[in-house]
C-alpha positions as CSV (number, residue, x, y, z in Angstrom):
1,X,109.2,128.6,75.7
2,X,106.0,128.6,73.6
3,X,105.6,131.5,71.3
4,X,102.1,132.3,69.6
5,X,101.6,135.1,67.2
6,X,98.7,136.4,66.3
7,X,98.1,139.5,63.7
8,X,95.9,142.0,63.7
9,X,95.0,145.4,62.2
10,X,93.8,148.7,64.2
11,X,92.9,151.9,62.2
12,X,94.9,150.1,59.2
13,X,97.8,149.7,60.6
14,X,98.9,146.0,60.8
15,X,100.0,144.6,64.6
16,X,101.4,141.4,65.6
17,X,100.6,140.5,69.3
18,X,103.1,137.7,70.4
19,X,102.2,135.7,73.3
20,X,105.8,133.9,75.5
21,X,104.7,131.3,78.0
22,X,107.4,129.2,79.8
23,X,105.9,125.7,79.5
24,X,109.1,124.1,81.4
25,X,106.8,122.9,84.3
26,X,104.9,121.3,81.5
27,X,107.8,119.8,79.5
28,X,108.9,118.2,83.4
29,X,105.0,117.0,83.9
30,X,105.2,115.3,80.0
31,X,108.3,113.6,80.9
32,X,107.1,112.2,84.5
33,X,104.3,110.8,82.9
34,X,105.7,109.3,79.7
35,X,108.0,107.6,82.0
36,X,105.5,106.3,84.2
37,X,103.7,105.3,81.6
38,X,106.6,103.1,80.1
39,X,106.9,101.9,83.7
40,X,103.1,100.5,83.4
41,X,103.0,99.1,79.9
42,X,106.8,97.7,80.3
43,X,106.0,95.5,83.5
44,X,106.4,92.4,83.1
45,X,103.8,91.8,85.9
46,X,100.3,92.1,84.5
47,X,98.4,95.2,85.7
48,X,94.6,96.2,85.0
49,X,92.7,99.3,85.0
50,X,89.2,98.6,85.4
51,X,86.3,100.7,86.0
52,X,84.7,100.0,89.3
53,X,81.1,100.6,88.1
54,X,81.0,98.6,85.1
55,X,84.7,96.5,85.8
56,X,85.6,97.1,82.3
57,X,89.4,97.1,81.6
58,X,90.1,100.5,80.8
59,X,93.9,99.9,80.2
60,X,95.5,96.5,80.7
61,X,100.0,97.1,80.2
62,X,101.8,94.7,77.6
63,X,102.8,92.4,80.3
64,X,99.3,91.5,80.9
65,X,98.2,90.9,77.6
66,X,101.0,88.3,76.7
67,X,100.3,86.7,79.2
68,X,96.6,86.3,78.7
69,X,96.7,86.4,74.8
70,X,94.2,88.7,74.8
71,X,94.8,92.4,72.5
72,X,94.0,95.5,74.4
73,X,90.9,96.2,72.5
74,X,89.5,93.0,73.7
75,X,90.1,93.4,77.2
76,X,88.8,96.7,76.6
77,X,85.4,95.1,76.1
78,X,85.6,92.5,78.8
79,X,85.6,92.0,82.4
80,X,88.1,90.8,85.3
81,X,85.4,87.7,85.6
82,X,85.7,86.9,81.9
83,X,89.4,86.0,83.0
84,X,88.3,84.2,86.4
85,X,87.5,80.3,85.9
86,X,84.1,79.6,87.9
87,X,83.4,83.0,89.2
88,X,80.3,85.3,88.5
89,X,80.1,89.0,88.8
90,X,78.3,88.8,92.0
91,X,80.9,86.7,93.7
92,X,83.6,89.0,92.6
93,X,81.7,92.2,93.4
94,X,80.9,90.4,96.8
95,X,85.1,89.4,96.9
96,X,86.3,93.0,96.2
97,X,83.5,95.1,98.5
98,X,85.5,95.3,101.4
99,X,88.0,97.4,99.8
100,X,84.5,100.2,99.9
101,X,85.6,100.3,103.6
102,X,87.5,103.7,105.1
103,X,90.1,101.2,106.6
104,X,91.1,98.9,104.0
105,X,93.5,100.0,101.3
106,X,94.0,96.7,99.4
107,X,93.4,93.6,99.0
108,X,96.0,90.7,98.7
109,X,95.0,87.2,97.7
110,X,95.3,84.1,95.3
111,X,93.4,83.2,92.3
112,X,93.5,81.8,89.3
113,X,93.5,83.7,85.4
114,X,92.1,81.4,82.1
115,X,94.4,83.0,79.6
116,X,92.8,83.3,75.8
117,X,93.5,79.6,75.0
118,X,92.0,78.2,77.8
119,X,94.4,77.4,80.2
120,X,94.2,78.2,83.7
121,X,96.9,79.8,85.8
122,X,97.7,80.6,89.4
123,X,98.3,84.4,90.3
124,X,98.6,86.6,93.5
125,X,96.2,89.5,93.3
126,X,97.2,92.6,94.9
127,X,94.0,95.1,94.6
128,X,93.5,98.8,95.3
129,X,90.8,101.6,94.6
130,X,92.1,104.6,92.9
131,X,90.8,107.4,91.0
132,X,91.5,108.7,87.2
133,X,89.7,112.2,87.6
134,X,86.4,111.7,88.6
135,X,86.4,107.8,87.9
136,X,86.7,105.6,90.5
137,X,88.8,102.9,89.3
138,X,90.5,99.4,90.2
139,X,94.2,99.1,90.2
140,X,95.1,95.4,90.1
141,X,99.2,94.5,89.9
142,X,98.9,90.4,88.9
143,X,102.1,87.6,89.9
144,X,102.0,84.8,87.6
145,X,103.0,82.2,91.0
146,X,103.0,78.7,88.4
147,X,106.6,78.3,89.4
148,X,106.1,79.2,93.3
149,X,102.9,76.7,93.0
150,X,105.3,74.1,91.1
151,X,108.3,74.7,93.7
152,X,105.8,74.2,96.2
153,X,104.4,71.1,95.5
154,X,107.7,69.7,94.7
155,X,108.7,70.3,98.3
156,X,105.7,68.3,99.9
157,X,106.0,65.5,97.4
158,X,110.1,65.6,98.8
159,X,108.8,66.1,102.1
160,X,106.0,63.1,102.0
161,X,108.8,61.1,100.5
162,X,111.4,61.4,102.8
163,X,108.9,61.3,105.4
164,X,107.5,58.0,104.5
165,X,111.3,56.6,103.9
166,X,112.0,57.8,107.5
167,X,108.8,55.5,109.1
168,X,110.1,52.5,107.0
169,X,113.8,53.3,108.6
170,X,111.9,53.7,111.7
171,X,110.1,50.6,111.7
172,X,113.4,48.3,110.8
173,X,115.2,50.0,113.9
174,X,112.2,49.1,116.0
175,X,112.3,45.2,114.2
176,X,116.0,45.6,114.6
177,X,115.8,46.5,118.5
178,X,113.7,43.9,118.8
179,X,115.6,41.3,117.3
180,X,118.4,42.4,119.4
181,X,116.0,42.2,122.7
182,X,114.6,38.9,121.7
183,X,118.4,37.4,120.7
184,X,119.9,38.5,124.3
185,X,116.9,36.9,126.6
C-alpha cells in the first residue's frame, strides 16, 4: 500500500487525514515494464526507435550501439540514413512508405549499416510502425547476417568449384569414351 498523511487543523484542534491506496496493480505494471525494458536494451540484436516525422533515434538498446560504436546520445542526434552507405533521406522515406498502407504491417529486407569506424555491414531489416502515446514511431529489430553472407559465398565458391572439377571429369570421360571408340574400330 501507499500511505500519505497530511495534517491539518479545524477550530484549533489538530487532524491528520491519512490517505491508503493499494498500488499493487502498479507495483505489477513497474515490474512488466522494467522487464521489458531489460528485454530491449539486453538484445543482442540491434533495435531502433525512431521518430517517423523527423527519423531521429529516440532510443537505440545496448546491442545496437556496440555494434555501431555509436553512444546513445549520438544516435540520439542522428538518423537511420546517417547509418546507411549511399542512401538519402528521400530514398529511404520513398523505401519505408509502404508500410503508411492499411495492409502492410512490416517490412522485411536486406541492407547494409556503416558502423562509427567506417566499415560497412550486411543486416536483415525487419520494420514496423508503432506508437509511444501520441507519437508515431519506427520499430526496427536489426540481424547482423556477415556470417550468413560469409557462409553463403563460401558455398558458391564450393559449388563453382566442384562444378568446374565435375566438367573437367566430364570432358576426360568423353576423351576417354572416345579413345575407347576410336581403339575398337
Amino acid at each position: 500500500v501507499e500511505l500519505v498523511l497530511n495534517g491539518f487543523t479545524i477550530y484549533n484542534k489538530k487532524y491528520v487525514l491519512a490517505l491508503i491506496k493499494d498500488v499493487t496493480e502498479l507495483k505489477v505494471t513497474e515490474e512488466q515494464n522494467d522487464h521489458f525494458a531489460k528485454i530491449f536494451h539486453e538484445s543482442l540484436n540491434a533495435i531502433y526507435v525512431v521518430d517517423a516525422k523527423t527519423l531521429k533515434f529516440l532510443n537505440v538498446n545496448y546491442g545496437a550501439q556496440n555494434n555501431l560504436g555509436y553512444t546513445l546520445a549520438e544516435l540520439k542526434l542522428m538518423t537511420p540514413v546517417d547509418i546507411r552507405p549511399n542512401e538519402t533521406e528521400a530514398e529511404f522515406r520513398k523505401s519505408i512508405a509502404v508500410l503508411y498502407k492499411d495492409n502492410v504491417k512490416k517490412l522485411e529486407f536486406e541492407s547494409a549499416h556503416k558502423r562509427k569506424d567506417g566499415t560497412i555491414y550486411p543486416i536483415d531489416v525487419h520494420l514496423q510502425r508503432s506508437n509511444i502515446g501520441d507519437r508515431d514511431v519506427l520499430v526496427a529489430i536489426i540481424l547482423d547476417i556477415t556470417e550468413r553472407k560469409n557462409y553463403t559465398e563460401n558455398l558458391e565458391q564450393t559449388v563453382s568449384q566442384r562444378t568446374k572439377e565435375l566438367n573437367i571429369a566430364l570432358r576426360a570421360e568423353k576423351e576417354h569414351n572416345e579413345l575407347k571408340t576410336k581403339f575398337l574400330t
